[in-house]
N, C-alpha and C positions, 0 to 999 in steps of 0.2 A: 195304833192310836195311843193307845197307852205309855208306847216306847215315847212317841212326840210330846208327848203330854209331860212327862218327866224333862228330856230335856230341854223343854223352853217354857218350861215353869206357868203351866196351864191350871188352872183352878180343879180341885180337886176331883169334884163334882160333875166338871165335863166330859159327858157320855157319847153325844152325836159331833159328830164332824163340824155340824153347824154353831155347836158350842163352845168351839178353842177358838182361841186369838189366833190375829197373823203372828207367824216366827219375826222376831224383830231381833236386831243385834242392839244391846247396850253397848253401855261404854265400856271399855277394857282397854288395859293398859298392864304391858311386861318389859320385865329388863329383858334386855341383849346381851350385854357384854358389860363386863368390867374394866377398865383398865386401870394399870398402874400407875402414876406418873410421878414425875420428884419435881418440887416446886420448892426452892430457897431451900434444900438439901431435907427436905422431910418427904416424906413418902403421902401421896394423896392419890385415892379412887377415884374412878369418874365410873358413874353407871350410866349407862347407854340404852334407850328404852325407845320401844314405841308406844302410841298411845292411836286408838281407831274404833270407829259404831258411834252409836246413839243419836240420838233422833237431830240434836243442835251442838255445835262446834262448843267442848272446852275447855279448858287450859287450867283447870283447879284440879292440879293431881297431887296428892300426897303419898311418903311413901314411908314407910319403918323398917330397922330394921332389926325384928326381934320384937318378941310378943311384950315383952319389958322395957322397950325403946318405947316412945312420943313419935306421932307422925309429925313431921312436916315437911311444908309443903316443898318441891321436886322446884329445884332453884332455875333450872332455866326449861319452859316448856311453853313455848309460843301456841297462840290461840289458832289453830287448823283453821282454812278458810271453808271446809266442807267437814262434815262427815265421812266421803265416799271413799277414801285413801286413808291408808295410815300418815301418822307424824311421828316425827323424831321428836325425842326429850331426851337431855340430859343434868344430871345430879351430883354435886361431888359432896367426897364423903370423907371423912377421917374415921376411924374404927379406933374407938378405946383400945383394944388388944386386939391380940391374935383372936382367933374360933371361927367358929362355923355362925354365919350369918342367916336367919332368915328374910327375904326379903318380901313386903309387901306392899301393894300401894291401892291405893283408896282415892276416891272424886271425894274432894273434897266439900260439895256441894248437894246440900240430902234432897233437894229437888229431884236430882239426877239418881234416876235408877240402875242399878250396877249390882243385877246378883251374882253373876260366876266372879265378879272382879271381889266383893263382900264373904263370898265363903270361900275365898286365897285359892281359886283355882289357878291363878296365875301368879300366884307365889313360886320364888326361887331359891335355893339356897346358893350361899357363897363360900367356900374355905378361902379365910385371908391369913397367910402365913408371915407375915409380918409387919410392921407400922413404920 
């Protein structure tokens, strides 16, 4: 019980079985994939992502990259018609330099509950070796 209780973030205090909530999935949302592409002879990212859980469809994802970066918001990620499946999202990005990217992303909507997506369990890192 204890183990269950840790991970789906069960109140602290609850002792009997009849005292935890049901396991419910938030919203979470992770990159896939990066790609590279040359557009008018410059070099641009696309990050590739799914987004999937919580309880109502939505499309407010934002993403950083780098604890020192601003979020904003994840330029193309259409509103899922359910919950019950993942969605595609994608983001395109230009990287000031080279380095090692952390990636994260965030609901942008504080209604919307999202704790493994809030403590960067689904953070990713990127090496981008050139711009």
């Amino acid at each position: 019980m204890r183990e269950f209780a840790a991970r789906t973030h069960q109140r602290r205090d609850a002792a009997l079985a009849r005292d935890f909530l049901p396991a419910t999935i938030d919203h979470a949302a992770v990159p896939v994939r990066i790609e590279k592409w040359e557009e008018d002879g410059r070099l641009v990212y696309k990050i590739v992502g799914i987004l999937w859980g919580g309880s109502r469809p939505t499309n407010a994802l934002g993403i950083r990259f780098g604890s020192d970066q601003p979020l904003v918001p994840v330029d193309n990620c259409p509103l899922p018609q359910s919950t019950d499946t993942w969605a595609l999202w994608t983001h395109r990005w230009t990287p000031a330099a080279p380095g090692r990217y952390q990636i994260t992303l965030q609901i942008l909507d504080p209604a919307i509950q999202t704790r493994r997506l809030d403590g960067s369990f689904y953070a990713r890192s990127a090496e981008i070796t050139e711009i």
